[in-house]
C-alpha positions as CSV (number, residue, x, y, z in Angstrom):
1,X,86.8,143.5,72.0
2,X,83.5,143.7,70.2
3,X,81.9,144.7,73.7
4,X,84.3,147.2,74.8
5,X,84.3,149.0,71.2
6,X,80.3,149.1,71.4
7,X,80.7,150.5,75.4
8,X,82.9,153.0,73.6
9,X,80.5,154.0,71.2
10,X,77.6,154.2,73.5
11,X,79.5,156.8,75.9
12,X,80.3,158.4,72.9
13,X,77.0,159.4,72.6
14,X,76.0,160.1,75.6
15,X,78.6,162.8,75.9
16,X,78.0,164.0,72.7
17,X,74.0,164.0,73.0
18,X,72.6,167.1,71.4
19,X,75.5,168.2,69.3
20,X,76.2,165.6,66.6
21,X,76.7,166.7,63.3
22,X,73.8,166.1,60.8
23,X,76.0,163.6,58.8
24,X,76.4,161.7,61.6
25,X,72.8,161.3,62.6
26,X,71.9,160.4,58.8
27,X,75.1,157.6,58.9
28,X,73.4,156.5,62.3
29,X,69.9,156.1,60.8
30,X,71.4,154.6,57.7
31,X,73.2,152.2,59.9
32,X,69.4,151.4,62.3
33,X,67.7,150.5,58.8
34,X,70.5,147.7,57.5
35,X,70.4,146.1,61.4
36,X,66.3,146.5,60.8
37,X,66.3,144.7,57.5
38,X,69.0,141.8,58.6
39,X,65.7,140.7,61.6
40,X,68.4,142.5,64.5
41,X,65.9,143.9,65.9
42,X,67.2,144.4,69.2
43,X,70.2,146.3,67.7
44,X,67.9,148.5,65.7
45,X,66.1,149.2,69.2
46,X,69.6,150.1,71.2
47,X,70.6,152.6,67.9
48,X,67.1,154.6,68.2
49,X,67.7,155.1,71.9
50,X,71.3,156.5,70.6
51,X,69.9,158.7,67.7
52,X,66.7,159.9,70.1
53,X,70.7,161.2,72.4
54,X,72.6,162.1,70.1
55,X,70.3,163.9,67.5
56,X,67.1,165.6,69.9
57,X,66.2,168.2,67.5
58,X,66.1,165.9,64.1
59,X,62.5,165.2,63.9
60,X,62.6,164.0,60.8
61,X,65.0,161.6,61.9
62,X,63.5,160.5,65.1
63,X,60.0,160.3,63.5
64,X,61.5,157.4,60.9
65,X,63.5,155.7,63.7
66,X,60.5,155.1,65.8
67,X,58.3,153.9,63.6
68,X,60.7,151.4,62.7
69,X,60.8,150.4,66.4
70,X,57.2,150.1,66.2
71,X,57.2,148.0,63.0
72,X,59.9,145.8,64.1
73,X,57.6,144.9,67.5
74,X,54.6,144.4,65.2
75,X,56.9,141.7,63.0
76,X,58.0,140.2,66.2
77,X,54.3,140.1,67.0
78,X,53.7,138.3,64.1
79,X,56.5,135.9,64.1
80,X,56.1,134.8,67.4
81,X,56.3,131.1,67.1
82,X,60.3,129.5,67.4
83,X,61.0,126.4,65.2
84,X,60.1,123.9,68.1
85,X,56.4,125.0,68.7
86,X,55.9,125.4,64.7
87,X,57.2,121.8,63.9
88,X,54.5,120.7,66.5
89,X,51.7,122.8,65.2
90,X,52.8,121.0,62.1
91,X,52.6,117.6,62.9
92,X,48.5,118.3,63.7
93,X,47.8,119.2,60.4
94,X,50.3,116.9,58.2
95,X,51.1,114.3,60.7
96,X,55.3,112.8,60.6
97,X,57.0,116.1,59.1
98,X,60.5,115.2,57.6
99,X,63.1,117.3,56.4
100,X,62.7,116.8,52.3
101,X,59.2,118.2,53.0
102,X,60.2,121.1,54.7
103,X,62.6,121.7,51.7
104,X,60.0,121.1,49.4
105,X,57.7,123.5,50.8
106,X,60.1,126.4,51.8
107,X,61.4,125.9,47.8
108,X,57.9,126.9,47.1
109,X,57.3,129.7,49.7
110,X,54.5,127.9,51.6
111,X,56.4,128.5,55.0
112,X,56.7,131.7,56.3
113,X,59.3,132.6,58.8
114,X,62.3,135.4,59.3
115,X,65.6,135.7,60.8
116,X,64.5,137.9,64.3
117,X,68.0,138.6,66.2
118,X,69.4,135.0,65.6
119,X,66.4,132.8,65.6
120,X,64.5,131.3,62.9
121,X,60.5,132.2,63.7
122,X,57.8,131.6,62.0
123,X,54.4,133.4,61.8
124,X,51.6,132.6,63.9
125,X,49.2,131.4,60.9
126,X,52.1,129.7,58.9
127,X,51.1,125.8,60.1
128,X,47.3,126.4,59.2
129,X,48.0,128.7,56.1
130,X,50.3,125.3,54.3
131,X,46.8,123.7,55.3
132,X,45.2,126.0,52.9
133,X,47.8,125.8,50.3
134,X,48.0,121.9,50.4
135,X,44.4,121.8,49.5
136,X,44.6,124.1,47.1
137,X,47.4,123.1,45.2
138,X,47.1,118.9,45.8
139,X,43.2,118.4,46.6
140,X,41.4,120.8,44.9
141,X,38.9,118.6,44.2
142,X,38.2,117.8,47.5
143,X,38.3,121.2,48.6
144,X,35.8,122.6,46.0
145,X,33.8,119.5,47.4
146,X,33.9,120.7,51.0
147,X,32.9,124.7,49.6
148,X,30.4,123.0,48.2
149,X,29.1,121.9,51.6
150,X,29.9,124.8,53.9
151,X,26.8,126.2,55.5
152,X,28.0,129.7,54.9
153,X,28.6,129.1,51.0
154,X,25.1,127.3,50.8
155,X,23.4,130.3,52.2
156,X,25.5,132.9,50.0
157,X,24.7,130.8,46.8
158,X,20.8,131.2,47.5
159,X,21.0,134.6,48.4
160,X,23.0,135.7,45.2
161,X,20.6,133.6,43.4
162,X,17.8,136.0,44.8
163,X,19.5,138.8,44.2
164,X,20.1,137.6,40.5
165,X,16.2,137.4,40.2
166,X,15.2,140.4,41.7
167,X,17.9,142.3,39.3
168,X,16.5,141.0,35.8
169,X,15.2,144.5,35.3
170,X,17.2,146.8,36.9
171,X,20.7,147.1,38.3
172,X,20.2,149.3,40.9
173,X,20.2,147.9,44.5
174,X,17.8,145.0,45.8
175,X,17.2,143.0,48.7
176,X,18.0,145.3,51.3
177,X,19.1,143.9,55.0
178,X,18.5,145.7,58.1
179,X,20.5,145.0,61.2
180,X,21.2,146.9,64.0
181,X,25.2,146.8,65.4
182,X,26.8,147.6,68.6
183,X,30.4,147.8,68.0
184,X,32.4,148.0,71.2
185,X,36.5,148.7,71.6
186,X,38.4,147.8,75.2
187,X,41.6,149.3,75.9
188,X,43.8,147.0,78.2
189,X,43.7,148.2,81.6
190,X,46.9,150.2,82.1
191,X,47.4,150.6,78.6
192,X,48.2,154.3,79.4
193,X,49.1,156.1,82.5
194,X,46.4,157.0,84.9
195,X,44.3,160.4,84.0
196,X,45.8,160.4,80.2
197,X,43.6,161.0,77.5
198,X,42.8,158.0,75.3
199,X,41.6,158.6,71.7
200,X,39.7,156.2,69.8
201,X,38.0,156.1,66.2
202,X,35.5,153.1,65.3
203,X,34.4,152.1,61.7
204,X,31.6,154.2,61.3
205,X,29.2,153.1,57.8
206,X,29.7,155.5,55.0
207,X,26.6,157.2,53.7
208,X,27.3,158.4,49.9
209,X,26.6,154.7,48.0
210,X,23.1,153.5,47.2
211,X,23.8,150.1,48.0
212,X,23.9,151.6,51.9
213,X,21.5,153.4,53.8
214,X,22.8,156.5,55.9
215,X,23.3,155.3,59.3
216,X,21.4,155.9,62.6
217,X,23.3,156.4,65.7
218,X,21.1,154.8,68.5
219,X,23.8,155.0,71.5
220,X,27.2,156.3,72.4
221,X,29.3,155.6,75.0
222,X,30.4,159.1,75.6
223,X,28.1,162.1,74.0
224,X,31.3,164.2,73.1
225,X,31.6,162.4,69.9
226,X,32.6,163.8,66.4
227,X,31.5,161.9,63.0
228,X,33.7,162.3,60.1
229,X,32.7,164.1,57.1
230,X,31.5,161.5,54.6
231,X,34.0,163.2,52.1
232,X,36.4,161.2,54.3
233,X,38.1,158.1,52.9
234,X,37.7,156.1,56.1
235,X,34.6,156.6,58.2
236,X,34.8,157.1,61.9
237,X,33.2,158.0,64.9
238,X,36.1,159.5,67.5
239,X,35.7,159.7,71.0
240,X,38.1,160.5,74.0
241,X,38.1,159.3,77.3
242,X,41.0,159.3,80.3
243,X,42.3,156.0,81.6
244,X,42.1,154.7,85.3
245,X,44.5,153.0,86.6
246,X,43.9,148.8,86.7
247,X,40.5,149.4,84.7
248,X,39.7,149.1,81.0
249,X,38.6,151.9,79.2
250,X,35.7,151.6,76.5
251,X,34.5,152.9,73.9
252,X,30.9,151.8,72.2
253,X,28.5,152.7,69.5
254,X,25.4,151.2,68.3
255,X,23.2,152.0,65.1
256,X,21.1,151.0,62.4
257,X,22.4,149.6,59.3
258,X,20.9,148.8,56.1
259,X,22.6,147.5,53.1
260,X,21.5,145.9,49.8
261,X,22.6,143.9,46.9
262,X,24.1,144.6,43.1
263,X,24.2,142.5,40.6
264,X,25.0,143.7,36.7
265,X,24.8,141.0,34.1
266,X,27.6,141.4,32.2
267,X,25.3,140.9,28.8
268,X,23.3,143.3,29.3
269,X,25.8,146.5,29.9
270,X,26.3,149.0,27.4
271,X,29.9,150.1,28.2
272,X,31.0,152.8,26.1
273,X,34.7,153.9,25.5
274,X,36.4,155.9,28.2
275,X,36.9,159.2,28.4
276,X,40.7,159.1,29.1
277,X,41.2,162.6,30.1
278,X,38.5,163.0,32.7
279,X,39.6,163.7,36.2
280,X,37.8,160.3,37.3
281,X,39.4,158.1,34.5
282,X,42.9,159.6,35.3
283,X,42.9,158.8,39.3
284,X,41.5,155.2,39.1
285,X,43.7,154.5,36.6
286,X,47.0,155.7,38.7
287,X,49.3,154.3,40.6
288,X,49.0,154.7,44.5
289,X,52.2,153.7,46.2
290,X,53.1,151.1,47.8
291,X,50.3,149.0,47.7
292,X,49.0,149.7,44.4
293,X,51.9,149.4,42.0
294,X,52.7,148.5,38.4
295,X,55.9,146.9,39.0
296,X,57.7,145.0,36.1
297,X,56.3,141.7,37.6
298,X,52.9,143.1,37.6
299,X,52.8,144.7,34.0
300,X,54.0,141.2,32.8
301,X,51.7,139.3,34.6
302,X,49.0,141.4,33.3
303,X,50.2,141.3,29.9
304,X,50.5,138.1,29.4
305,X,46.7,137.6,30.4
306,X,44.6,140.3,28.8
307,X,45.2,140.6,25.0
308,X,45.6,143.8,23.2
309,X,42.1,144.3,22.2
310,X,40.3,142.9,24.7
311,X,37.3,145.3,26.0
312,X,37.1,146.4,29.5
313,X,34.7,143.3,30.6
314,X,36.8,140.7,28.7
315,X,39.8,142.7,30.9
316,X,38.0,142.1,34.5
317,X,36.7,138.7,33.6
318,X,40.3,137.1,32.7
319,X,42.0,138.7,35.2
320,X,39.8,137.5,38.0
321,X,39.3,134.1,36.5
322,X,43.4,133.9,36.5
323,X,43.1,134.5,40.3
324,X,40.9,131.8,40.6
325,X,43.5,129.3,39.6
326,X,46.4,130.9,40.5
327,X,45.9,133.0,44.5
328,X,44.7,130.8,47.4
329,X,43.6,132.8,50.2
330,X,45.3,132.7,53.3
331,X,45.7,134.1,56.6
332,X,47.3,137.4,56.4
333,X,50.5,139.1,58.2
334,X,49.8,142.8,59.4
335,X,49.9,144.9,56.3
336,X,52.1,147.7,57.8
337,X,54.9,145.2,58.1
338,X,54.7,144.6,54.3
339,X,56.8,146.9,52.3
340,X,54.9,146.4,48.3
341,X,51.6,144.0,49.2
342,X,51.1,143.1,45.7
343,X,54.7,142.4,44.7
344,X,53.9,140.3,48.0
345,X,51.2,138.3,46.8
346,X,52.7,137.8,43.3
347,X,55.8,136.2,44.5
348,X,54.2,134.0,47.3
349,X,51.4,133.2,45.3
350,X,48.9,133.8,48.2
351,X,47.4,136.1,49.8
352,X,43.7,137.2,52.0
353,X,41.1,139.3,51.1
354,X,42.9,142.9,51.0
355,X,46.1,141.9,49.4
356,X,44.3,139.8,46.4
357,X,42.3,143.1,46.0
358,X,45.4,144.8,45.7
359,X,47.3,143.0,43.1
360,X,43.6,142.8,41.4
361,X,43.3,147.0,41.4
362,X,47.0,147.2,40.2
363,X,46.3,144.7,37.6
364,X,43.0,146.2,36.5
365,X,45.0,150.1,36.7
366,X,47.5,149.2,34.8
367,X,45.6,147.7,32.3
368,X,43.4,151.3,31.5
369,X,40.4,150.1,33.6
370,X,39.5,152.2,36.3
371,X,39.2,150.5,39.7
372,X,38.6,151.8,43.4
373,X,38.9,150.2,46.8
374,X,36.1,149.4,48.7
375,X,35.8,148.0,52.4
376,X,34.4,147.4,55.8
377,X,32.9,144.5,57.0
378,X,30.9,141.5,55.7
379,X,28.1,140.9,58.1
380,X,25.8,137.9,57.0
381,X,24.5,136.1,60.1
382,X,26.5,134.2,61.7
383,X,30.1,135.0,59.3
384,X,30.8,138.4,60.2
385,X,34.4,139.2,59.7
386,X,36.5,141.9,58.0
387,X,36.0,142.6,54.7
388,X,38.2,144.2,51.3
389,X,36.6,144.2,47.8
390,X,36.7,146.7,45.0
391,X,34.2,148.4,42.3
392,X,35.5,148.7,38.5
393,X,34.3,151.4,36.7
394,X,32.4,150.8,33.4
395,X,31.7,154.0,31.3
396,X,28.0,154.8,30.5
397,X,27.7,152.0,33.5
398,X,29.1,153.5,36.8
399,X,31.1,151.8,39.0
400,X,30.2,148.0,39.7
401,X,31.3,145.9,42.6
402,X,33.9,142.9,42.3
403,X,35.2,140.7,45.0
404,X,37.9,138.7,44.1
405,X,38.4,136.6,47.4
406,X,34.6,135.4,47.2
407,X,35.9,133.1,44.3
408,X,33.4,131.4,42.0
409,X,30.5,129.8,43.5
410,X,29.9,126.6,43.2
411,X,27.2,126.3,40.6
412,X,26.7,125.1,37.3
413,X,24.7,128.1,36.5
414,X,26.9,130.4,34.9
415,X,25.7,133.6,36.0
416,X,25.6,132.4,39.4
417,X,29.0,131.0,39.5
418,X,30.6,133.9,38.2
419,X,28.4,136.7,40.2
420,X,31.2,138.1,42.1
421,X,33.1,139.3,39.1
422,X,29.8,142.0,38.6
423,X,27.6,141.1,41.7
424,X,28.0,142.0,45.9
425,X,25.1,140.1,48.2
426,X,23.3,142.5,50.5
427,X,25.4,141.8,54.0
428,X,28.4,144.2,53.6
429,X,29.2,147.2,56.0
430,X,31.0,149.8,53.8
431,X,33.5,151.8,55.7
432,X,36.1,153.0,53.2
433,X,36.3,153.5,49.7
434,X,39.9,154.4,49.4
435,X,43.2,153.3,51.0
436,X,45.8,155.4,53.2
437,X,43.2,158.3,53.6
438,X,43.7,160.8,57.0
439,X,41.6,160.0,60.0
440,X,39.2,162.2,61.0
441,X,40.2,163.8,63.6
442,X,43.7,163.7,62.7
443,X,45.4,160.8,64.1
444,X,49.3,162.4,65.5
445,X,51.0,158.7,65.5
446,X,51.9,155.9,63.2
447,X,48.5,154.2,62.7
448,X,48.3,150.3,63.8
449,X,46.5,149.5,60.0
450,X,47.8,153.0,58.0
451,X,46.3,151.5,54.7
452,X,42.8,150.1,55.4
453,X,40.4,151.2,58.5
454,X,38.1,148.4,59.6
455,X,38.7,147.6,63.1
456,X,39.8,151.0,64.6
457,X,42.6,153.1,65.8
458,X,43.6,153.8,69.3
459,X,46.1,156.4,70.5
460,X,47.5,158.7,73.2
461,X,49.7,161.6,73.3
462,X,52.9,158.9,73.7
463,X,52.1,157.0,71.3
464,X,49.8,154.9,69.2
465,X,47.8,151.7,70.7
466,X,48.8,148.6,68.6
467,X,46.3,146.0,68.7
468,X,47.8,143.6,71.3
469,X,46.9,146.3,73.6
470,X,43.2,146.6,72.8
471,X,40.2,144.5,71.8
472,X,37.2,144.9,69.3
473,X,33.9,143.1,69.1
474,X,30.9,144.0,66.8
475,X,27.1,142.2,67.5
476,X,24.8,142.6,65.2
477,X,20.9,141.8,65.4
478,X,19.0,141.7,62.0
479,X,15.7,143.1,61.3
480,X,13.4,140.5,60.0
C-alpha cells in the first residue's frame, strides 16, 4: 500500500510539474527537511527531484533543497564507515571491544555515528579520535609524557623560546622565516564535462599584518589570473581553465613567503579600558551566526569561569587555561555539516583546531573582549598542515595572537609554557582573518568549506566541486 500511495504521489507531480501552488511547494520543502534531519537521506534526495518538478520557478525553494542534497552527500561522506568495519578499526586501537564499553563510551559522546537511511555509521576518524580521548581523559600523564617527546613539540619549544628572547624589548615581530611555496590543486579527471569551464581559487597569503610579508608571485599556471583585494576576508588567487575529457585539470601557484613571530608578555602590557562604543570594540564583540554564538550553554560556561571583575588578561588567561583541561583535540567532521560548531564542541567536549577557536571567540565575545579570527596554514618544516587561531584585542595594545589548540608547552618555565595564550612562532601562513567572508571573484554555488578558506574552492557552472572530487598539495622550501 505504502508503494502504490508513494507511485501515486510521484505521478502526481509529474502531471502537475510547473503549476503547484506555493503552499504546496513550502509543505513539500518542509516535509524534505524532517526526512533530512531523521539521516533518510535517500528520501530527502527523491523529494528535491519532486520539488525541482513540481515548483521550476521557486528559486528560493530550489536553492535550499539542493544544498541540502549537497550537505546530506558531504555527511554520508563523512560517515562512511558501517558498524562491522568500525568495530574492527576498534579492536586495533583498544584491543577485545565488549558491549559495556561501547555503552560506556557512547554515554559519554566519545563515538560518533548517525542514523543514514536505516544504518547505524560511524565517521571515518571516530576509532582514532576515542584514541585521543582515552589518553586524554585516562593517561594524561602519559600523554603529556609523549608531547614531551615529539620531535615537532621539541622544535616549537626552542623556537618560542627564541622568539621569547629576541622580544624582551619590543613586541613587534621577530624571527622572520622565509620559504618559498608551490601550492598546486588537481581536479579529478572527468570531474566536469568535456570543454566546461572550471573555476578555482587557492589560499593566497594576506598582506595587511606585520607579522607577514606581502607575497611574491614567482609562477602561475595560467597568466589570466585575478588576486583578491586584500580588503577581502579570505585571500585568493582565481583562475579558470576548461576540462578535457579523461585528464585532470590543474591549477598551481608558487611564491615567496615570509612570516615572523609575536610574542607579548603579559606583565609588561599596559591595557587600558575599552572604548565600548567604537566601531572596532562593537564588531569583535558581536555575535556572528552560527559559529560564533552566545548560546545559554555558552554564557554559563563563561560565567562560571571569569569573575565579575576580572580584567581583560585575567579573562583570556582563564578561559584558555579551562580549555586546557577541559577540550581534547580531535579529528574534525566537515564544518558545513555542523549546524552551531561551538554548541558542538561544548556538548561533545572535543573538538580540532577551528571549532576550539570558535567556542574560544564566543567565549571571549561574550565576555566584552574583543576577538577576531585568524587562519591559514602552519608551515614549520616538516608539520605543515591547516591551521585556525585568533588575535584578542587589548586596548592601548593592539590585537595579540592566541592559539588555543597549541595547548601549553611543556616547560617549567612559565612564560614559555603559557606562550600561546599572548605568543604565535614565526611558521604560519595567514590567509583569512574573518569567517564566512565572499570569495573573490564571487563564488555562484554552495562553497565546499563556506566558513573558513584554507584549502580552496572549486566550481563550474552546474555546480560546486566538493573535495572528493579534487586534490590539494602545498611544498614548501625554506630560505636559510
Amino acid at each position: 500500500m505504502k508503494t502504490y500511495l508513494s507511485l501515486l504521489i510521484s505521478l502526481f507531480l509529474l502531471f502537475h510539474a510547473g503549476c503547484r501552488p506555493a503552499t504546496d511547494c513550502n509543505k513539500l520543502l518542509s516535509v524534505l527537511r524532517s526526512e533530512f534531519n531523521a539521516g533518510n537521506f535517500r528520501q530527502a534526495c527523491r523529494l528535491a527531484d519532486s520539488l525541482k518538478k513540481s515548483c521550476p520557478e521557486n528559486n528560493k525553494l530550489l536553492s535550499e533543497a539542493d544544498s541540502l542534497v549537497q550537505i546530506a552527500e558531504r555527511i554520508r561522506l563523512d560517515f562512511s564507515v558501517p558498524e562491522e568495519e568500525f568495530l574492527s578499526q576498534l579492536k586495533k586501537y583498544t584491543g577485545t571491544v565488549s558491549d559495556s564499553s561501547l555503552e560506556a563510551w557512547n554515554k559519554r559522546k566519545w563515538l560518533e555515528w548517525r542514523i543514514i537511511d536505516g544504518k547505524r555509521m560511524y565517521f571515518n576518524r571516530a576509532a582514532s579520535n576515542l584514541r585521543l580521548l582515552k589518553m586524554f581523559y585516562e593517561e594524561k600523564e602519559k600523554q603529556q609524557l609523549r608531547v614531551a617527546a615529539d620531535p615537532e613539540m621539541i622544535s616549537r619549544l626552542a623556537h618560542t623560546q627564541n622568539v621569547v628572547l629576541q622580544s624582551l624589548n619590543t613586541i613587534e615581530p621577530v624571527l622572520p622565516a622565509e620559504m618559498t611555496i608551490t601550492y598546486t590543486i588537481t581536479v579529478s579527471p572527468d570531474a566536469v564535462p568535456e570543454g566546461e569551464i572550471i573555476r578555482c581559487w587557492l589560499p593566497w597569503p594576506k598582506a595587511n599584518h606585520t607579522r607577514q610579508k606581502e607575497p611574491e608571485l614567482l609562477r602561475v599556471s595560467n597568466d589570466n589570473y585575478i588576486i583578491a583585494p586584500d580588503s577581502a576576508i579570505h585571500s585568493a588567487i582565481y583562475m579558470e581553465e576548461p576540462a578535457h575529457k579523461g585528464m585532470p585539470t590543474l591549477f598551481s601557484i608558487s611564491f615567496r613567503h615570509g612570516s615572523a613571530g609575536q610574542y607579548f608578555n603579559p606583565e609588561r602590557l599596559n591595557i587600558l579600558p575599552y572604548n565600548r562604543n567604537s566601531d572596532l570594540y562593537r564588531k569583535y564583540t558581536s555575535e556572528q551566526l552560527p559559529h560564533i554564538s552566545f548560546t545559554e550553554h555558552i554564557r554559563n560556561l563563561a560565567d562560571s569561569i571569569v569573575s565579575p571583575g576580572d580584567d581583560p588578561l585575567t579573562t583570556v588567561r582563564k578561559i584558555y587555561m579551562w580549555f586546557k583541561e577541559a577540550i581534547p583535540w580531535t579529528g574534525a567532521l566537515e564544518y558545513s555539516i555542523i549546524p552551531d560548531i561551538p554548541e558542538y564542541v561544548f556538548i561533545n567536549k572535543r573538538g580540532d583546531c577551528g571549532m576550539q577557536t570558535m567556542l574560544f571567540m564566543s567565549m571571549l565575545r561574550y565576555k566584552g573582549i574583543p576577538v577576531r579570527w585568524q587562519s591559514g596554514w602552519k608551515v614549520p618544516p616538516d608539520h605543515k598542515n591547516l591551521h585556525d587561531w585568533c588575535e584578542v584585542y587589548f586596548e592601548g595594545v593592539g590585537w595579540v595572537p592566541a592559539d588555543i589548540s597549541y595547548d601549553l608547552q611543556p616547560s617549567e618555565n612559565k612564560v614559555l609554557k603559557e606562550f600561546y595564550i599572548s605568543g604565535i612562532d614565526s611558521y604560519r601562513l595567514i590567509v583569512n582573518d574573518g569567517i564566512a567572508g565572499a570569495l573573490y571573484p564571487a563564488k555562484q554555488h554552495l562553497r565546499s568549506e563556506p566558513y573558513d578558506f584554507q584549502r580552496g574552492e572549486v566550481e563550474w557552472k552546474g555546480g560546486n566541486l566538493y573535495f572528493d572530487k579534487w586534490d590539494y598539495e602545498m611544498k614548501i622550501e625554506y630560505v636559510k
